[in-house]
C-alpha positions, 0 to 999 in steps of 0.5 A: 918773511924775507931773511935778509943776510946782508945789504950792499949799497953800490957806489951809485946810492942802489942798494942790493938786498942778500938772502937766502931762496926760497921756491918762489925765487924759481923764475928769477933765476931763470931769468937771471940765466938767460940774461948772461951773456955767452962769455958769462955763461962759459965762465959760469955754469954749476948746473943747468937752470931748469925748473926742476934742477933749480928748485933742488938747488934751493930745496937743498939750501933751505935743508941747509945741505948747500948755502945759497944765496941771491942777491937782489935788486928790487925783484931782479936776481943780480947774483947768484952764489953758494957753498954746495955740500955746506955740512961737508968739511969741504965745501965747493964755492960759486959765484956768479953775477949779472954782466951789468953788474960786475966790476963793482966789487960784489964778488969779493963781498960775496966771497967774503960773506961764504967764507965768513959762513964757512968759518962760523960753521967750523968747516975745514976749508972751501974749494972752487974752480975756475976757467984756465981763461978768467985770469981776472976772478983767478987773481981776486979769489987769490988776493981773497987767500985761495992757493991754487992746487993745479988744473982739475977735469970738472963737469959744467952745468951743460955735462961737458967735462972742461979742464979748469984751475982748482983752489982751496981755501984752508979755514984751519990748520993743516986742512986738505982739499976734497979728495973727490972730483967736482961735481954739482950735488944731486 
């Protein structure tokens, strides 16, 4: 049975279903992967999109260690977005969405489901990053209330380190960031 979190209809009447992965969602994603497009790659990239490393991602959600989630339209993925270390404090935020899909709003309906997720879990804050490059996404997860903490050294999904923008979230009062680097979990 699918556990729907969430539907979203877009402004042309198509409806997107949210839910959680299940190892079935396997090919899916890695469709969804090699669909981006190079400039949507560089700009999203928690981890590489094996078959291996991808069931982990999901085994992971469904342990309830990361909160994950897919959004589809009939069987195609759409968008792919998380907290990792979801029983942390600090939870990490990604998102990501198929090319032919962005400008339509999503993110910030994505954003707002984790955050609401983060809260109804008593979390203290969310962390993400973002590329020095995508001033876009940097002033939408701003106007969503992530301060900017400064540029950070992150790991992408490929293993390079690149320089990235850090921000948080604060959920309560007097919250800290991570005092760890970012990184995908294991």
């Amino acid at each position: 049975m699918i556990n729907i979190r969430k539907q979203i209809n877009l402004p042309d009447g198509r409806g997107i279903i949210v839910r959680q992965p299940d190892m079935k969602d396997v090919a899916g994603l890695k469709v969804f992967f090699e669909n981006l497009s190079p400039t949507s790659i560089k700009l999203f990239l928690p981890h590489p999109y094996t078959e291996a490393v991808l069931r982990r991602r999901i085994e992971r959600s469904v342990n309830g260690d990361d909160r994950v989630y897919l959004a589809m339209l009939a069987e195609r993925v759409v968008g792919y977005f998380f907290l990792w270390n979801f029983r942390e404090p600090v939870s990490l935020l990604g998102i990501g969405i198929a090319d032919d899909f962005q400008n339509l709003g999503l993110g910030r309906q994505f954003m707002a489901l984790l955050i609401e997720d983060a809260r109804d879990a008593g979390r203290d804050g969310i962390e993400l990053t973002t590329m020095l490059d995508n001033d876009r996404a940097f002033h939408v997860y701003q106007k969503m209330g992530f301060q900017y903490l400064g540029n950070v050294e992150n790991i992408q999904g490929d293993g390079l380190t690149v320089v990235e923008r850090a921000m948080f979230y604060p959920l309560k009062e007097n919250a800290q960031p991570m005092k760890t680097p970012h990184k995908c979990p294991e």
